[in-house]
C-alpha positions in Angstrom: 148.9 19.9 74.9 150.2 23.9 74.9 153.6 22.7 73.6 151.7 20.1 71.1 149.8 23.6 70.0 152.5 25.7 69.8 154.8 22.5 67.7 151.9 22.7 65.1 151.4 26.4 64.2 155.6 26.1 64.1 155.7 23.9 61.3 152.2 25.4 59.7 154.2 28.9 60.2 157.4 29.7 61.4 156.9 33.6 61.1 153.1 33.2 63.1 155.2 31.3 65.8 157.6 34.0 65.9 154.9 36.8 66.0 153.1 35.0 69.0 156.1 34.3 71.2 157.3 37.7 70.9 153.7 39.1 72.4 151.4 36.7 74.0 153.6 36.7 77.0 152.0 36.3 80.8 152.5 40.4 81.1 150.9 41.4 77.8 148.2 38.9 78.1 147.0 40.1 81.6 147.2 43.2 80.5 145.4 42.6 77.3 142.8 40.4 79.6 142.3 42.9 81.7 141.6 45.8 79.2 139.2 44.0 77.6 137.2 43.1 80.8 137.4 46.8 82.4 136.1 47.9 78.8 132.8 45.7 79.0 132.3 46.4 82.7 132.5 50.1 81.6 130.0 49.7 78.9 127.5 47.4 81.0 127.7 50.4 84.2 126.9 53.3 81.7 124.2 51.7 79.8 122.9 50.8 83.6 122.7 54.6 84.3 119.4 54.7 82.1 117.7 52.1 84.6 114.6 53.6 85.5 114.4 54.4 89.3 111.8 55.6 91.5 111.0 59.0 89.7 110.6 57.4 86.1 108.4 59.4 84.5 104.7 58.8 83.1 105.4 59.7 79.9 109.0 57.5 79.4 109.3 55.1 76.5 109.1 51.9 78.9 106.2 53.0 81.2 103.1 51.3 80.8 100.6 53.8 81.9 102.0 56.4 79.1 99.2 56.0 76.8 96.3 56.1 79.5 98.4 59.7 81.0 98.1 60.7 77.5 94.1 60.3 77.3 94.3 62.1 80.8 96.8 65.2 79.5 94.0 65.9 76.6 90.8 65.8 78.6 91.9 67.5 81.0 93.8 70.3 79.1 91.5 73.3 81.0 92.5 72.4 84.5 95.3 74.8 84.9 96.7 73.2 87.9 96.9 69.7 86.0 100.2 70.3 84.2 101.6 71.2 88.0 99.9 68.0 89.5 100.7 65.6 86.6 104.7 66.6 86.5 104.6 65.3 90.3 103.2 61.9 89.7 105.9 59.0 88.1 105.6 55.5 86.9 105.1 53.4 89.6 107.8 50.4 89.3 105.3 47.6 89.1 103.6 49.3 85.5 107.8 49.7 84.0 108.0 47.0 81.3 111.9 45.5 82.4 111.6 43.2 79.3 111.4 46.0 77.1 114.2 47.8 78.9 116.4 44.8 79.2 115.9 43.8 75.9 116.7 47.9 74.1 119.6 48.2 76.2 121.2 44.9 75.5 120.6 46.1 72.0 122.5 49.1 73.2 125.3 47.5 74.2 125.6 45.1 71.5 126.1 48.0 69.0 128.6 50.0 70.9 130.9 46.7 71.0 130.2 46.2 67.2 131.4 50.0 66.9 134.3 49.6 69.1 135.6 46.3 67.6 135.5 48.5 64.1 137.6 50.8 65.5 139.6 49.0 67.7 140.5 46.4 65.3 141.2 48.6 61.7 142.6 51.5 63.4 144.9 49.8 66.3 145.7 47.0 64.0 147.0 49.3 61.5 149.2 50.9 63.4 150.8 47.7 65.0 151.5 46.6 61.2 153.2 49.4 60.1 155.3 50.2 63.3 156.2 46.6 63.5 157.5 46.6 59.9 159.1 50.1 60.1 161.0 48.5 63.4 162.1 45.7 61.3 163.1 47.7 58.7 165.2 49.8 60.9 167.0 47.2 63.0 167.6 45.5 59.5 165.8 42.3 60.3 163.7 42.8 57.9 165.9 41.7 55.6 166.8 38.2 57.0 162.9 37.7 56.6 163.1 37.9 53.3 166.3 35.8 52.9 164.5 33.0 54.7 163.1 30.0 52.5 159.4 30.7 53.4 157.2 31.6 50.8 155.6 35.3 50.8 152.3 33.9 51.5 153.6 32.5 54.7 155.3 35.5 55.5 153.0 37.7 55.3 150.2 35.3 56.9 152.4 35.5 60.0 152.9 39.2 59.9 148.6 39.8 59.6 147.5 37.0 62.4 150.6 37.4 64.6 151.9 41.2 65.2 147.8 42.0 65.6 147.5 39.5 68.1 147.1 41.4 71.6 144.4 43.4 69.7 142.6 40.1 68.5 142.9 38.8 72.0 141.1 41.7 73.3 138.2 41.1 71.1 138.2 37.6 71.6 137.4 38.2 75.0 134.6 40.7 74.5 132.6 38.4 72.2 131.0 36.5 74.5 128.9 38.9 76.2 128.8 40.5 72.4 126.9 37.5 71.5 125.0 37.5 74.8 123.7 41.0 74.4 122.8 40.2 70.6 120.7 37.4 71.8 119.0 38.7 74.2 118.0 42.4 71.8 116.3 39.3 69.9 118.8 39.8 67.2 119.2 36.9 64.7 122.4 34.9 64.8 122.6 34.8 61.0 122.9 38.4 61.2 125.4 38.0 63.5 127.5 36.2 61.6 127.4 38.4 59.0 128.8 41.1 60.9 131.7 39.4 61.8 132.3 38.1 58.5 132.0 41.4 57.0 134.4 43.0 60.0 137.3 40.2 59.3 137.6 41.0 55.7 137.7 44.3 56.3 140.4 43.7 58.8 142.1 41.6 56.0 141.9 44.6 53.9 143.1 47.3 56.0 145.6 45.2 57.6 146.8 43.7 54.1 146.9 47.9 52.6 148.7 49.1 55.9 151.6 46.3 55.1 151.6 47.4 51.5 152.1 51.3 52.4 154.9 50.3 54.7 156.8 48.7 52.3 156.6 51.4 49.5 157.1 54.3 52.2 160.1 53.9 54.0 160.9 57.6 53.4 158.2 58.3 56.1 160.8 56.8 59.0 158.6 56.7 62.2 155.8 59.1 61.1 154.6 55.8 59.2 152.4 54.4 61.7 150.7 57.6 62.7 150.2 58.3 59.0 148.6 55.3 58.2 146.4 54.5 61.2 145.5 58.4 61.3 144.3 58.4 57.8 142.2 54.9 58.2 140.8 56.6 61.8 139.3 59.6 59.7 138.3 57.7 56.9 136.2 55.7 59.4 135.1 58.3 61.3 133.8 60.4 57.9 132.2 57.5 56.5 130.5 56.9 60.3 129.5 60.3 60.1 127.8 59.7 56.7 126.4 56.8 57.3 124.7 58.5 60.8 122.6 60.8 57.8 119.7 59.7 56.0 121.4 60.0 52.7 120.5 56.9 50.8 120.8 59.5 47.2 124.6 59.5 48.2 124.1 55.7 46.9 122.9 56.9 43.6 126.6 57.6 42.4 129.9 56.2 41.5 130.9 57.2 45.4 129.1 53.9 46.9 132.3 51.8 45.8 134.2 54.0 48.3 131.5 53.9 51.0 131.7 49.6 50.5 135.3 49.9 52.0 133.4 51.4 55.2 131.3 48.2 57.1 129.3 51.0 58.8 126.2 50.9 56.2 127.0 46.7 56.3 126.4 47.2 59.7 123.3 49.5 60.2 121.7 47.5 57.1 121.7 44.4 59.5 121.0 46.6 62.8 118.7 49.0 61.7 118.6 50.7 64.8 122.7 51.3 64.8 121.8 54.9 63.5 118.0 55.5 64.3 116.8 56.1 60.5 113.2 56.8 60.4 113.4 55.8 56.6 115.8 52.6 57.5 119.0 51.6 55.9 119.6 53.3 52.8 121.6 50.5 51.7 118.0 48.5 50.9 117.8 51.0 47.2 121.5 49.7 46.3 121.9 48.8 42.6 124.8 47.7 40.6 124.1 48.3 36.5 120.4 48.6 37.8 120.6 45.0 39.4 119.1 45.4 43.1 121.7 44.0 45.3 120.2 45.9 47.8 116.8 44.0 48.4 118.3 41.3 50.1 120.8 40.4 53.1 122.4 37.7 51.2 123.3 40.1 47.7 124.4 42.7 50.5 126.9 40.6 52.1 128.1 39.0 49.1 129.2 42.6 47.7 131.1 43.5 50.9 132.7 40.2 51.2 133.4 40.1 47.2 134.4 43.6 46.9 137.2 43.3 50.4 138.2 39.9 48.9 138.9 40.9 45.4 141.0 44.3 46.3 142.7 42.1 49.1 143.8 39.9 46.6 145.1 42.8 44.2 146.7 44.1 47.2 148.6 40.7 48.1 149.7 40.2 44.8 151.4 44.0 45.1 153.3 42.5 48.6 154.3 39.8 46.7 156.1 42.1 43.9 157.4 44.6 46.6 158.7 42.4 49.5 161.0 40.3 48.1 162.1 43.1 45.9 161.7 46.7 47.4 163.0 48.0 44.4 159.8 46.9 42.4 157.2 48.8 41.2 153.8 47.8 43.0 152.0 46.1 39.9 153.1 45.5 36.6 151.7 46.3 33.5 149.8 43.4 32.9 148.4 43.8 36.2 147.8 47.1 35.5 145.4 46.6 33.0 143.3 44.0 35.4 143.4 46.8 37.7 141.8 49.8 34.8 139.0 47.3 34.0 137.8 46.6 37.2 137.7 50.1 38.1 135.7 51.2 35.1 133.9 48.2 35.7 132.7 49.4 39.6 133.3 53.4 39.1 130.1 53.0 36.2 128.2 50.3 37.7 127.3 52.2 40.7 127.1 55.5 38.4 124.5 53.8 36.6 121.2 53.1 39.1 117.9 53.9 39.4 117.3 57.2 41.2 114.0 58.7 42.6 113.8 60.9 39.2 114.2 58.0 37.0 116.8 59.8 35.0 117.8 58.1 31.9 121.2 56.2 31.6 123.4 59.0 30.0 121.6 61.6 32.1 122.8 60.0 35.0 126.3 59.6 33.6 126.2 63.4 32.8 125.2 64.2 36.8 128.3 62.1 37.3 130.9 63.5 35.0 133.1 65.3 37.5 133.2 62.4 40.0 133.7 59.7 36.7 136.4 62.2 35.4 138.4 63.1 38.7 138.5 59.5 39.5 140.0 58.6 36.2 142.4 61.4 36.8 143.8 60.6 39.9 144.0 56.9 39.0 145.9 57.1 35.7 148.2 60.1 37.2 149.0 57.0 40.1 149.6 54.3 37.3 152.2 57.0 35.5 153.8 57.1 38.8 153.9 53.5 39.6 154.4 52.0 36.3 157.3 54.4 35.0 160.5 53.0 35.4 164.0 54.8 36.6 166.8 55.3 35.1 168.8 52.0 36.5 166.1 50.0 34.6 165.5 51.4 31.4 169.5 51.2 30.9 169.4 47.3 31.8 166.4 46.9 28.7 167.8 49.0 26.7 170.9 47.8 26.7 169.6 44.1 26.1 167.5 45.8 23.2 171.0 47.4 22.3 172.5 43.5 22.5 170.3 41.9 20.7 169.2 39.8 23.5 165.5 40.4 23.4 165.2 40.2 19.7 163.2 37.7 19.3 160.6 39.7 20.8 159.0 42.8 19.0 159.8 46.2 20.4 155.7 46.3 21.0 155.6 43.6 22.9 158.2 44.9 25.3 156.4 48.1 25.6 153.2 46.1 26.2 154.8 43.7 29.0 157.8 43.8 29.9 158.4 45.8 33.6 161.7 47.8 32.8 160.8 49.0 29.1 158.8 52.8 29.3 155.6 52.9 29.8 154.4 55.3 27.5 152.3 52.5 25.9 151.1 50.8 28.8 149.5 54.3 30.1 148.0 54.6 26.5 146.2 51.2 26.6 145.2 52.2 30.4 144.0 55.4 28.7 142.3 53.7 26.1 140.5 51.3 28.7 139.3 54.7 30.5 138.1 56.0 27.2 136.0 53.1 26.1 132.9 54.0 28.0 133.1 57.7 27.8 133.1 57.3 23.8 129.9 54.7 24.2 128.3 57.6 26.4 128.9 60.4 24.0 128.0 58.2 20.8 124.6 57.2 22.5 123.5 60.2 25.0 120.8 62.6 23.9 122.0 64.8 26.3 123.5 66.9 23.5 120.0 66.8 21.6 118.9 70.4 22.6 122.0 72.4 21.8 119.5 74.4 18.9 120.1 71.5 16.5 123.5 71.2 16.3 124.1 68.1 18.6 126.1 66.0 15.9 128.7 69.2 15.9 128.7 69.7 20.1 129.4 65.6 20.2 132.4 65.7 17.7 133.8 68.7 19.7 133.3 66.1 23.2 135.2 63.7 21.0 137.9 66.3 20.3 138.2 67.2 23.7 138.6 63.4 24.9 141.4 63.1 22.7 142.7 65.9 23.5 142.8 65.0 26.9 144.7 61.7 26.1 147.2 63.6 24.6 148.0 65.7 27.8 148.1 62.3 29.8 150.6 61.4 27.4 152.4 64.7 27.6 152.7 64.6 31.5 153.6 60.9 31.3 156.4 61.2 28.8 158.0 64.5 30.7 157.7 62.6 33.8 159.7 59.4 32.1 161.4 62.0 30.6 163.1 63.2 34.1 163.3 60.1 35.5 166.2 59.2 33.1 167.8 62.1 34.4 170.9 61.5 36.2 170.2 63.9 39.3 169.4 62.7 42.5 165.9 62.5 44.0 164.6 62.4 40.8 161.0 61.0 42.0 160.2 64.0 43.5 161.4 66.1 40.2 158.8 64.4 38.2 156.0 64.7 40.6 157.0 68.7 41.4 157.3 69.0 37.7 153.9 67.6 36.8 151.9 69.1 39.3 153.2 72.3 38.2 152.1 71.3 34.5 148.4 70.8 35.8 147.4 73.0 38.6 149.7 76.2 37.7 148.1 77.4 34.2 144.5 77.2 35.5 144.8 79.0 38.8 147.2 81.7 37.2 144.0 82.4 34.4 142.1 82.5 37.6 143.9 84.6 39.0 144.3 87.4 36.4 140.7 87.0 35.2 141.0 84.9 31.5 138.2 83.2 32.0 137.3 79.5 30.1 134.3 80.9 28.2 135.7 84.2 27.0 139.2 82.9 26.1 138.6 79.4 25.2 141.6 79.4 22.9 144.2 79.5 25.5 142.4 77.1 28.0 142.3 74.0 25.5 145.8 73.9 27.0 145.6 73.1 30.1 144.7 70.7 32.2 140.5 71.3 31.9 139.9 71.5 28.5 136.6 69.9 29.3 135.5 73.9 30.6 136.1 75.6 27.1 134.6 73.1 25.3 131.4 74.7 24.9 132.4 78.2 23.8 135.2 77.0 21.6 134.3 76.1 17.8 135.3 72.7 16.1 138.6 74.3 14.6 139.9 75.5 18.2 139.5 72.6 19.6 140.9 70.7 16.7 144.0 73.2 15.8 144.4 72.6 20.2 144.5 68.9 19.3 147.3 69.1 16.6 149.6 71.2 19.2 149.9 68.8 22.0 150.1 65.9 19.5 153.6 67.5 17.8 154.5 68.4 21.6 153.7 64.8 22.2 155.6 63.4 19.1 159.0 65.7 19.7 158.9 64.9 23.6 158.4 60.9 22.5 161.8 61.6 19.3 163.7 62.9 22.8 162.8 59.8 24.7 163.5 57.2 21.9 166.6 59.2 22.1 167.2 59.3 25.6 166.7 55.5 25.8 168.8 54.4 22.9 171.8 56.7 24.3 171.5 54.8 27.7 171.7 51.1 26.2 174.4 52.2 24.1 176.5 53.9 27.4 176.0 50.8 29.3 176.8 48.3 27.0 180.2 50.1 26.4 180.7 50.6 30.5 180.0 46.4 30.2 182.5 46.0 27.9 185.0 48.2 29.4 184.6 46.4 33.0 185.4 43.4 31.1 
């Protein structure tokens, strides 16, 4: 029957096969076995610790005589020798209610399991991905892997339910008495189920990002699995730390997308007693574009599972690109787009909810304009990086633009789509994607109606200063194309050296020698944060700020064209010299 077992996931998955019978061996399994049972005998003896014994005191939770020594402390609060008497006496063990007991500390140890399978699971997982990849990376089997005729799907299927295995065997052991302990806190099985279903997406998840960041960061050598289960360890152990707070405004902004990657407030929301919140789970006042997903268990589920299962699919379509093909960039531009929309799409529906104020909508966009802003920032400075293409590749279009074998496609539509054109264009529809809600903000908000009258003037300089900070997304996204054409080596880091300098450098040197934004407003429309001069500058600063980085733009974009058109013609003449 074993063999007949083993026959089947062969043929359903050759990698999976070769996963298991490199770990499940009689060693590793007793060992795993073992772990797993000393871990749940731990657990059961320290929660056993808090039995109550023979000096239980009248006054404990589980006593039943606490509320008649209560009565008794207040009448007879002027005998001075009762406090002295009273702390003598304790329960007797016939008036302890052990069904109460029994049934809070099987509650106890039902949640410290559903903690340590969280962390257990995402954080040892993790690193067993990533080490096992960076091992087959460095003994070059990683390679034969990708020669084999198996599809990536199958691949990579093997990889997440085979190199985790040990770990998921561990687990597997401790659920039964997890489920035993659940029922018997009176915790509904539905509930239950929900936890696990919520815990193996998020395993999918994590275990699906952890094979993604080993692929596209080999330069890490054997640092990688420390790096990558270290950072999902403290991200867990922040958002824990959160979630332990009664913080349910924290939901009231565009940073509950990040805290859905987290199944801790998943978690307490089912378990309300996971964190001991006098107020309960703050996961009940939840919104999405002021729809209430928060009012019911189903509609709380269904965003956890929805949100893991669409960014697990993003993510697998990124292995797909990257492990056949190291080479590859992660998405492509078409993707890229996909990805801009959806983000905009969750970034402002969780910006824009209900609060206890009941703040209008563009008031509660303006209390989230940093967070809305920096996020944007940091994702379009990540799609410059990902979707620019080296040197190697803009030489092979150019020099079939040079040929004349893509001419029956427009240059636009190579800019648009295709992966090894420059992506100038493709960062300017991703910019214009971004922009598309802050323009329906600042075209609608009256949050500008108080500036003494001259609102219609302070909203064409917010304008201004959106373009303007287009155009210095453009700027650092054509320098860094710019030296990635370059023929040095290590050119990568030269671009992102080069454009961090661009950004951070201006601002904290006018720190530094005291030009303040408000005072000097002039020189600070160049840089990085216009957005803080915006409202001591006048129209014609702003605008005279916007025509300088558009000629910087346009002269950095002639020297590209050039750079690009010189590298198709040079590689069509080293073609026909080879010939």
């Amino acid at each position: 029957m074993m063999l007949n077992l083993i026959d089947k996931i062969g043929d359903w998955n050759p990698q999976l096969l070769r996963e298991l019978k490199g770990r499940l061996k009689f060693f590793n399994v007793a060992i795993a076995v073992a772990t797993s049972l000393l871990l749940q005998l731990v657990v059961f003896l320290y929660q056993l610790q808090e039995l109550p014994g023979d000096k239980y005191s009248l006054d404990g939770t589980y006593c039943r005589l606490t509320q008649v020594f209560e009565q008794q402390e207040k009448q007879a609060f002027q005998n001075a020798d009762f406090n002295d008497l009273i702390s003598k006496r304790f329960c007797p063990q016939n008036q302890i209610d052990w069904q109460l007991w029994w049934r809070d500390h099987w509650e106890y140890i039902f949640l410290t399991f559903s903690v340590i399978f969280v962390f257990t699971l995402l954080v040892a997982g993790t690193y067993l991905l990533i080490n096992d990849l960076a091992k087959e990376e460095t003994r070059g089997t990683l390679n034969f892997i990708r020669l084999s005729p198996q599809s990536e799907t199958s691949i990579l299927t093997g990889k997440l339910l085979g190199v985790p295995s040990l770990i998921y065997l561990i687990i597997l052991v401790a659920v039964p008495l997890h489920l035993w302990a659940g029922r018997s806190a009176k915790i509904a099985f539905s509930y239950i189920l929900s936890y696990y279903a919520i815990l193996a997406a998020s395993c999918i998840f994590f275990y699906s990002a952890a094979l993604l960041f080993s692929l596209v960061s080999r330069w890490f050598s054997g640092f990688q699995p420390w790096l990558g289960s270290g950072a999902v360890f403290l991200f867990l152990l922040t958002t824990f730390q959160i979630a332990s707070f009664d913080n349910s405004g924290t939901w009231h902004n565009s940073t509950a997308w990040l805290r859905l990657f987290a199944p801790w407030d998943a978690t307490n929301y089912l378990f309300h007693n996971l964190f001991h919140l006098y107020k309960g789970s703050p996961l009940k006042n939840l919104q999405f574009f002021y729809l209430p997903l928060g009012t019911s268990i189903v509609s709380v589920v269904g965003l956890h599972l929805l949100n893991f299962g669409l960014c697990s699919y993003a993510i697998l379509q990124a292995l797909k690109r990257c492990f056949r093909n190291p080479q590859a960039s992660i998405i492509s531009k078409k993707q890229s787009y996909l990805l801009v929309a959806f983000y905009q799409l969750m970034i402002w529906g969780f910006t824009l909810q209900n609060s206890k104020n009941n703040h209008r909508w563009d008031e509660q966009v303006g209390e989230n304009f940093v967070l809305l802003a920096l996020y944007n920032l940091v994702l379009i400075l990540s799609l410059i990086a990902v979707l620019s293409p080296h040197r190697q590749d803009v030489q092979d279009w150019a020099r079939y633009r040079h040929q004349g074998v893509s001419s029956h496609k427009s240059i636009w539509q190579d800019l648009i789509w295709v992966e090894k054109s420059p992506a100038l264009v493709a960062i300017a529809i991703n910019l214009t994607i971004v922009t598309i809600p802050w323009l329906v903000w600042v075209s609608f908000t009256s949050v500008f109606d108080a500036n003494d009258g001259q609102n219609d003037i302070y909203r064409f300089k917010v304008i201004l200063a959106t373009a303007l900070s287009i155009s210095l997304m453009m700027i650092y996204a054509t320098i860094a194309q710019l030296i990635l054409l370059l023929k040095t080596p290590k050119r990568s880091f030269w671009a992102i050296g080069t454009i961090g300098a661009a950004m951070f450098l201006p601002p904290m040197i006018l720190e530094f020698i005291g030009i303040s934004s408000w005072k000097h407003s002039t020189i600070w429309m160049f840089t990085t944060f216009p957005w803080a001069a915006v409202e001591s500058a006048g129209v014609t600063t702003v605008f005279m700020a916007l025509l300088a980085d558009l000629s910087v733009l346009a002269l950095l974009n002639f020297q590209l064209t050039r750079q690009v058109r010189l590298a198709g013609e040079s590689a069509t003449k080293a073609l026909l010299a080879g010939r």
